[in-house]
C-alpha positions in Angstrom: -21.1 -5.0 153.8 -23.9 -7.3 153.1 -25.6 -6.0 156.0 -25.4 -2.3 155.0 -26.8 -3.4 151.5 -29.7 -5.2 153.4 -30.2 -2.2 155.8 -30.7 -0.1 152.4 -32.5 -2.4 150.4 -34.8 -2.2 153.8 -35.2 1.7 154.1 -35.5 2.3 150.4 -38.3 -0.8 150.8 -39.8 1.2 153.8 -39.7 4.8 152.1 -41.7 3.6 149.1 -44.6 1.7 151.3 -45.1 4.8 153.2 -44.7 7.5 150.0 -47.2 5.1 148.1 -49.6 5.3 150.7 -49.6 9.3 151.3 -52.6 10.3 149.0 -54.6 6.8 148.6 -57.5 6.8 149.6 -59.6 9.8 150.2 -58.7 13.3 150.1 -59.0 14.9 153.3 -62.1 16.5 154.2 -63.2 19.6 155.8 -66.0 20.8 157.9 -68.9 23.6 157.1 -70.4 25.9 159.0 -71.9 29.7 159.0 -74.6 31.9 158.8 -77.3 33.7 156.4 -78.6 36.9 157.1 -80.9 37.8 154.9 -81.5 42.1 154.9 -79.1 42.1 157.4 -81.1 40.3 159.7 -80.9 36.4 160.4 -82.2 34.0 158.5 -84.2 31.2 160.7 -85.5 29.0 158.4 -84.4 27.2 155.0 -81.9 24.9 153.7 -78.3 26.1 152.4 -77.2 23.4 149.7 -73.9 23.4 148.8 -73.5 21.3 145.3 -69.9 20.3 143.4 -70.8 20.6 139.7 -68.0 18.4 138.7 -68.3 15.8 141.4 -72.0 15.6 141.1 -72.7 15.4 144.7 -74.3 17.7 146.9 -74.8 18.5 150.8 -77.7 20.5 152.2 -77.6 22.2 156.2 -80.7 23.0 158.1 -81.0 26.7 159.4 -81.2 27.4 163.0 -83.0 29.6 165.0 -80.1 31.9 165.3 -79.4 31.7 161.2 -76.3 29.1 161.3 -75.7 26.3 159.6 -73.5 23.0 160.2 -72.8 20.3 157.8 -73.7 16.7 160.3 -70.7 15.2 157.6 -67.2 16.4 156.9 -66.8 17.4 152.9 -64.7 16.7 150.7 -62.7 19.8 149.3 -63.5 21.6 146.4 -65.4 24.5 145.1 -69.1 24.2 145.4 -72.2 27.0 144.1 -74.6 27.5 146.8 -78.5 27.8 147.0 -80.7 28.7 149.6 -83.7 27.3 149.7 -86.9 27.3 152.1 -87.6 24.3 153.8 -85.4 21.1 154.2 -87.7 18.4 155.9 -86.6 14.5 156.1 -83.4 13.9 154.0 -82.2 16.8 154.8 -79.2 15.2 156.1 -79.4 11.7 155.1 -76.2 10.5 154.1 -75.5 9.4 150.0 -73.1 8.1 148.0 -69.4 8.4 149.6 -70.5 9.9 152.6 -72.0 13.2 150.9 -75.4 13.6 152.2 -78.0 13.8 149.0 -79.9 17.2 148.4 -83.6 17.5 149.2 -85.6 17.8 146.7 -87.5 20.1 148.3 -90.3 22.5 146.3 -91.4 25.1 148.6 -93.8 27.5 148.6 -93.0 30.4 145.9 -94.4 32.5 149.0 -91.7 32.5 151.1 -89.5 35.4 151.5 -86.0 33.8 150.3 -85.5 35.5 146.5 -86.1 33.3 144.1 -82.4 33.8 142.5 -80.8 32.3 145.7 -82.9 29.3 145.2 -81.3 28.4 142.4 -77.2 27.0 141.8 -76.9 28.6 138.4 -78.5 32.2 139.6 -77.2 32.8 143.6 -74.1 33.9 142.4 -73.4 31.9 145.3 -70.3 30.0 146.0 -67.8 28.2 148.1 -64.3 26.9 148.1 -64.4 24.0 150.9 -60.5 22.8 152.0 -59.4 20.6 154.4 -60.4 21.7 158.1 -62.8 24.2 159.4 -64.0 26.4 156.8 -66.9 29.1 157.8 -68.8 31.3 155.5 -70.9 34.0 155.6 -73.9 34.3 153.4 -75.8 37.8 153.3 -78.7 38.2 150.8 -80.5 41.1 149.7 -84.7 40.5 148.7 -84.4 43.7 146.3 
């Protein structure tokens, strides 16, 4: 009988060590990727910065060639407004606090043909709801 007790006693032990440990820690993080087309053509050049208003942190991704992006970092999940910038230059993908890499501070030239609403968090409209995993989006932006 004692031993039954002791096998209990060790389980119920066991159950709470694992069940304490599920969600310490960090939550899991996702990845980013996508593209920009801008016009319906690709975008080649710029910076898409993604920026969690109630974290405080941001991420930016370099544009290729072919107008994708890829975040060098995992993220961590939540809901994030978007800019795109041009430009991105050193620090683009420096890592910051917690992993996050820190946003450029980048002031391009008011020449370039990116709108000047999609350069900005509060006007885009732009926005993104990271999870855990692969996440992909698609950004298409209009210059009229």
């Amino acid at each position: 009988m004692h031993r039954v007790g002791v096998r209990i006693a060790s389980l119920a032990l066991l159950a709470a060590v694992v069940t304490t440990g599920v969600g310490c820690g960090k939550s899991p993080a996702g990845s980013v990727a996508g593209t920009v087309l801008l016009d319906g053509e690709p975008l080649t050049e710029g910076t898409v910065a993604f920026y969690d208003m109630e974290k405080g942190k941001g991420l930016s991704c370099l544009l290729d060639e072919t107008g994708m992006f890829v975040s060098p970092v995992e993220v961590p999940p939540g809901r994030y407004k978007v800019m795109i910038a041009p430009g991105g230059g050193p620090g683009a993908h420096q890592a910051g606090a917690d992993g996050m890499p820190a946003l450029p501070g980048y002031d391009g030239p008011r020449s370039h043909r990116i709108p000047m609403k999609f350069r900005d968090y509060e006007k885009s409209g732009l926005t993104a709801d990271v999870g855990p995993g692969e996440n992909s989006f698609h950004f298409e932006l209009e210059s009229t």
